[in-house]
C-alpha positions as CSV (number, residue, x, y, z in Angstrom):
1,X,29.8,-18.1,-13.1
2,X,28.5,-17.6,-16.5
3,X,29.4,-19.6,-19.5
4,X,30.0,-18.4,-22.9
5,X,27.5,-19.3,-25.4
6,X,30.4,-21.6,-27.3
7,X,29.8,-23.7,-24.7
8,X,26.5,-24.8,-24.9
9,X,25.9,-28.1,-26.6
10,X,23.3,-28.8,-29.3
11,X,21.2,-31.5,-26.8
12,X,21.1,-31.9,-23.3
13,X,18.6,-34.1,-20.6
14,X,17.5,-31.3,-18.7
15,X,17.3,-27.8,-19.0
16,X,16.5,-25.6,-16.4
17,X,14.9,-22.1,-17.3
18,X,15.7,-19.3,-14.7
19,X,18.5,-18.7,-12.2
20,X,16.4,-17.8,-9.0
21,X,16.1,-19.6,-6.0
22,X,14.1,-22.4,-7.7
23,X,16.6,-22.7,-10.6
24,X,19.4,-23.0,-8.6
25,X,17.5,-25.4,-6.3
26,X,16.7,-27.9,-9.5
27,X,20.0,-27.3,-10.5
28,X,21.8,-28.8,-7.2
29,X,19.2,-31.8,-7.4
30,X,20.0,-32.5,-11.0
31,X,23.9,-32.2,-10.5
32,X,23.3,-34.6,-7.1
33,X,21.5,-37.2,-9.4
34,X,24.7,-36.9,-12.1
35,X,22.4,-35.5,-15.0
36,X,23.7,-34.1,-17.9
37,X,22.1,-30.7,-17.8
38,X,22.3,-26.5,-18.4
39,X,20.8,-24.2,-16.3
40,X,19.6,-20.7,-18.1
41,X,19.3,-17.6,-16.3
42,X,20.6,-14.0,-16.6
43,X,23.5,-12.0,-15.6
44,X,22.2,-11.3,-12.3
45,X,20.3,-14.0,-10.9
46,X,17.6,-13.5,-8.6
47,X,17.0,-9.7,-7.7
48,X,14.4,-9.8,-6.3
49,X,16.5,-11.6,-3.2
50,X,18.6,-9.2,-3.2
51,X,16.7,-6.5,-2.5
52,X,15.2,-8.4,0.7
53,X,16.6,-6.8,3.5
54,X,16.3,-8.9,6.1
55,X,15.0,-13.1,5.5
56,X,13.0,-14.8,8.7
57,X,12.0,-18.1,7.5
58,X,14.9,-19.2,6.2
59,X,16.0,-22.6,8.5
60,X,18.9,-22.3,10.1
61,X,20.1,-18.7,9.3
62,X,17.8,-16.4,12.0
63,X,19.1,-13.6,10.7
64,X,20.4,-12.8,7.6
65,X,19.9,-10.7,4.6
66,X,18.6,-11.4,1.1
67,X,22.3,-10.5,-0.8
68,X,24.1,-12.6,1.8
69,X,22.7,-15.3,1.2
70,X,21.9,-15.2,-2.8
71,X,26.0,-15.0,-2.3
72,X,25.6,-18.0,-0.4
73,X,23.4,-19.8,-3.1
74,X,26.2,-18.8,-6.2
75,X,28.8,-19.5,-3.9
76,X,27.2,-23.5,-3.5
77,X,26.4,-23.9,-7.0
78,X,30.2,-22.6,-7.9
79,X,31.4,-25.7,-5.1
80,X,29.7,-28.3,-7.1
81,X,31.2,-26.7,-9.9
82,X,27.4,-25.5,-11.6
83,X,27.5,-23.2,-14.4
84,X,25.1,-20.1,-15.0
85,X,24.9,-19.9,-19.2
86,X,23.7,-16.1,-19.6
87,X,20.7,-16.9,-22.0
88,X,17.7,-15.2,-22.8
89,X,15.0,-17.8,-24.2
90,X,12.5,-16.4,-26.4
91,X,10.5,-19.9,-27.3
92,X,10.9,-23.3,-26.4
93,X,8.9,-25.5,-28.9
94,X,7.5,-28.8,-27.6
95,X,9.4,-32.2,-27.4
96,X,10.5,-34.7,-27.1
97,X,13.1,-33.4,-27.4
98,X,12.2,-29.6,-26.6
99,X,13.9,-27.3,-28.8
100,X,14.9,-24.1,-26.6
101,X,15.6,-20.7,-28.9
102,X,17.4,-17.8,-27.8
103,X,18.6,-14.4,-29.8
104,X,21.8,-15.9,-31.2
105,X,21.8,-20.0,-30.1
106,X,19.3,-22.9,-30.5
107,X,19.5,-26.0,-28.1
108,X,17.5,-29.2,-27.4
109,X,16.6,-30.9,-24.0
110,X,14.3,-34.1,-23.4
111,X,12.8,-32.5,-20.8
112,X,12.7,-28.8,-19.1
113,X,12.2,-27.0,-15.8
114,X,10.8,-23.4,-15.9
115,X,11.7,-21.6,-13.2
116,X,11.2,-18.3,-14.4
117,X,9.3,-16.3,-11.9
118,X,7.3,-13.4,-12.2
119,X,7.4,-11.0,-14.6
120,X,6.3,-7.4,-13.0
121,X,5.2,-6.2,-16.6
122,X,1.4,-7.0,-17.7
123,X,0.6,-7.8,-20.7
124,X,-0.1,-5.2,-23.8
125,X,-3.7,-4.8,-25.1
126,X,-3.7,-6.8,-28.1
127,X,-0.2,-8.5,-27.4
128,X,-1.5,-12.2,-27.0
129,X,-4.0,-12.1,-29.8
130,X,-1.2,-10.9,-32.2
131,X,1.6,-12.8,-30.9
132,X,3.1,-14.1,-34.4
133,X,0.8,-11.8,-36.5
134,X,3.3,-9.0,-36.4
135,X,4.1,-9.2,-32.1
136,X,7.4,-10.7,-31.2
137,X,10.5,-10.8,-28.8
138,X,13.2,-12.2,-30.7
139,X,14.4,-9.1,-33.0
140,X,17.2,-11.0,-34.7
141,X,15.3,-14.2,-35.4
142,X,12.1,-12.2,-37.0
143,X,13.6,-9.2,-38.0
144,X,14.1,-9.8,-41.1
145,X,10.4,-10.4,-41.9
146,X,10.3,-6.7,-42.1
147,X,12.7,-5.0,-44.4
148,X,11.6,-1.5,-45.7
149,X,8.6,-1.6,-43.5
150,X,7.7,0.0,-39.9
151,X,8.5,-1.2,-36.3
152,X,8.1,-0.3,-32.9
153,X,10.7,-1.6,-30.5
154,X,9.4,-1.5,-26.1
155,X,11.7,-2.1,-24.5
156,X,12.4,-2.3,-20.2
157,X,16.3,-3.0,-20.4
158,X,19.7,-1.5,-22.8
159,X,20.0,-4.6,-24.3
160,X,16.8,-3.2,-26.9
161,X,18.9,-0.4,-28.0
162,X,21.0,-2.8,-30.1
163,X,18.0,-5.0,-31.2
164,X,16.3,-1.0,-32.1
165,X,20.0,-0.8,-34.2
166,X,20.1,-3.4,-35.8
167,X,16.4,-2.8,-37.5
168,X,17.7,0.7,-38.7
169,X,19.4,-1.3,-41.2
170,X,16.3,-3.0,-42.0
171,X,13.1,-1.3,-41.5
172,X,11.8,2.0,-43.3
173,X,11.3,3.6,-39.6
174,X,12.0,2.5,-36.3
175,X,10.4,3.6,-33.2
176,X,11.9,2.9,-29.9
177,X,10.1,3.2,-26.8
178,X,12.3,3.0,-23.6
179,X,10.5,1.9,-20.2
180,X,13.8,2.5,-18.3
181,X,15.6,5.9,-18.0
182,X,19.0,5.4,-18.9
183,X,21.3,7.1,-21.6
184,X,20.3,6.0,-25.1
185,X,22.8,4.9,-27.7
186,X,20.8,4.7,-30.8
187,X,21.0,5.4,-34.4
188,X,20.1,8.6,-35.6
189,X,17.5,6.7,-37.8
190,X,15.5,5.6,-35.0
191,X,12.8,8.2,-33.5
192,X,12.1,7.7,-29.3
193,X,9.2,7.9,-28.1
194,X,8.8,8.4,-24.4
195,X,4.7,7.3,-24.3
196,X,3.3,4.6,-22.3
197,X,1.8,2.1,-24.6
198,X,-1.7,1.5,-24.3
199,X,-2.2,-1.2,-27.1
200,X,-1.1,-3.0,-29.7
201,X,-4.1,-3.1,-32.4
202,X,-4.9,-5.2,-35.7
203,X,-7.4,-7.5,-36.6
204,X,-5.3,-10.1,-38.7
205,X,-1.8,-8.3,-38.3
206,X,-0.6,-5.7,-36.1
207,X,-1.4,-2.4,-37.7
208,X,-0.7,0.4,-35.3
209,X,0.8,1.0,-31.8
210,X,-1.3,3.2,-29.7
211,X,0.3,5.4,-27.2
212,X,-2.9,7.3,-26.6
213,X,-2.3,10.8,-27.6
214,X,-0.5,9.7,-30.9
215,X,-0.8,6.5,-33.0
216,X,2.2,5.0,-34.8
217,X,1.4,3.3,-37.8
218,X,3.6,0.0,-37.6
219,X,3.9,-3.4,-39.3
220,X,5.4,-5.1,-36.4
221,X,6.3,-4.4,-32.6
222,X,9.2,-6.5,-30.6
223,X,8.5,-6.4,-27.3
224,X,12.5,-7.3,-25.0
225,X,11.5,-8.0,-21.6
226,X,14.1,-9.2,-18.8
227,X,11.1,-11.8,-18.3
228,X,9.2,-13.2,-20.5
229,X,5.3,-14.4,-19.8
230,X,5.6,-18.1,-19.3
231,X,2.3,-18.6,-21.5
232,X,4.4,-16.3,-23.8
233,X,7.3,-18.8,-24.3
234,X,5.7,-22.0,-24.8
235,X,2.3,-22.6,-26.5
236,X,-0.4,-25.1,-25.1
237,X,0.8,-24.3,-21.6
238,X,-2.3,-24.4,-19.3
239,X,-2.7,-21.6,-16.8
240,X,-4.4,-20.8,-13.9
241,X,-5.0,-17.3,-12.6
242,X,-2.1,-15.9,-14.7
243,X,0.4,-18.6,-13.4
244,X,1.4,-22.1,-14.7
245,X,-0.7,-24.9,-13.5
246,X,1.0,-27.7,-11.6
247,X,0.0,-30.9,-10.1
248,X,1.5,-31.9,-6.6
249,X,4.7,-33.3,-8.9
250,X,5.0,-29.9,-10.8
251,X,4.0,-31.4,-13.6
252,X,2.4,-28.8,-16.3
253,X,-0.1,-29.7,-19.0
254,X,2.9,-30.7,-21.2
255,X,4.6,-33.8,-20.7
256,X,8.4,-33.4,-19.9
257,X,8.0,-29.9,-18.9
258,X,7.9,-29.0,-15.2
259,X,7.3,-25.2,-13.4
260,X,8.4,-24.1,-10.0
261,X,8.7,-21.2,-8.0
262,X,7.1,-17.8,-8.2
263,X,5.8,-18.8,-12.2
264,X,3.4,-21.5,-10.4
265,X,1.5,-18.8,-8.4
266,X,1.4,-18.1,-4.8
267,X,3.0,-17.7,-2.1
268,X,5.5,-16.3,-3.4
269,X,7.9,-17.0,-0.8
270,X,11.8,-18.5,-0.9
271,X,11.2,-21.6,0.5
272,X,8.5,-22.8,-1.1
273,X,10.6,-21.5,-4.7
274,X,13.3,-23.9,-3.3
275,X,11.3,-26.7,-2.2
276,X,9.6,-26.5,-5.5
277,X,12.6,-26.6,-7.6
278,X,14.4,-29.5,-5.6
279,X,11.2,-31.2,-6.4
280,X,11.0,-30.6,-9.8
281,X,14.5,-31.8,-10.5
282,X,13.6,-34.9,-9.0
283,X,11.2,-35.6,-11.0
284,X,12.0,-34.9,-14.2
285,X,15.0,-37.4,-13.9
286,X,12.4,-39.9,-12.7
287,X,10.3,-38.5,-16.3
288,X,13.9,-39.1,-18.1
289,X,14.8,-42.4,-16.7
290,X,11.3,-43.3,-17.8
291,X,11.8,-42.3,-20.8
292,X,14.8,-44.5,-21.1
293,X,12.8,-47.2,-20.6
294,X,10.4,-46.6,-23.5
């Protein structure tokens, strides 16, 4: 069901951010109201679901597990003919109209939905404070920044080991530090570190990565996560005990941006994700038919 990145247009009403339960909820409500919309997720949507091995208190279907009906889900968004566009979003800067950047495409929405769940991976000692002083997540749009100088790459998926590649061209010295344990396919520039990282440290700019027993001396560190920190994506986002903070219309502290699901705290639990993000669709069409108006 995914789309290829030709495809996506340079300005839509609604974008939806995550392919989860929520996502796919907002989605079906959007498509229902006739709005002229994209939803973003990955390749695999919703994993978590999948790994559920049995699902009690889902109405209507007393027994049945979490694949069979994440199949269900894809197989109701393919019926109303709803596309997937496989897109990793690295920022999203504040509208009207929001302007939503990913590794290789740029796109702009009047309003926006982020469904994004959880992401299982804290944050790094020192990463917020240096976030734009030398810590990033898009390697292609920064990377640049840094030729003939030193980077660290963490990364919890394959897809850094081409970012990690593509800096070898660039940088003085890559590091690459894998949280996965998979094959590598890297240059023979890049040196692996298999370390946990236990900071990032500066005081204006990032100046060293430490993994406790050694330091690496670094001007930058990209940090490719399957999920990124909502807080991460967007600045100005209000939080509330490390999730987004919503009002009974999932309304965040932005106007035009809504949250639902698992990113808007807990419980985390399917039908309230769903419930959430058939609510959210609705009412960022009422937000864009008021914004019509204006």
């Amino acid at each position: 069901m995914s789309e290829d990145l030709n495809s996506i247009k340079n300005h839509y009403e609604l974008a939806i951010v995550g392919c989860g339960p929520a996502g796919m909820a907002a989605a079906l409500n959007a498509k229902i109201r006739k709005r002229d919309f994209i939803l973003l997720g990955s390749e695999f949507c919703s994993p978590k679901l999948s790994k559920a091995p049995h699902i009690e208190n889902w109405l209507g279907f007393p027994e049945i597990g979490g694949e069979e009906l994440r199949q269900r889900f894809l197989e109701h968004l393919k019926k109303r003919e709803i596309s997937i566009m496989s897109f990793r979003v690295n920022n999203i800067y504040p509208g009207p109209p929001f302007t939503i950047m990913g590794k290789d495409k740029s796109l702009e929405a009047d309003a926006v939905i982020l469904a994004t769940g959880v992401s299982a991976n804290k944050l790094f000692p020192g990463e917020s404070e240096l976030l734009g002083k030398g810590v990033g997540y898009c390697v292609t749009c920064d990377g640049p920044l840094y030729k003939n100088k030193n980077v660290a790459i963490v990364s919890y998926s394959k897809e850094g080991e081409d970012e990690a590649n593509f800096m070898a061209d660039i940088c003085a010295k890559v590091y690459y530090i894998p949280y996965y344990s998979d094959a590598l396919r890297l240059d023979h520039r890049i040196e692996v570190k298999k370390s946990n990282v236990k900071g990032i440290v500066g005081t204006q700019n990032v100046e060293r990565l430490d993994l406790g027993e050694e330091q690496l001396t670094v001007d930058g560190v990209f940090i490719i996560r399957e999920i990124l920190p909502a807080e991460q994506l967007i600045s100005g986002l209000d939080m509330e005990e490390g999730a987004i903070k919503v009002n009974h219309k999932l309304e965040t502290s932005i106007s035009g941006l809504f949250a639902a699901g698992d990113c808007t705290g807990q419980p985390y639990q399917l039908i309230k994700a769903a419930g959430e993000g058939g609510t959210a669709a609705l009412q960022a069409v009422k937000y864009l038919d008021n914004l019509k108006s204006t």
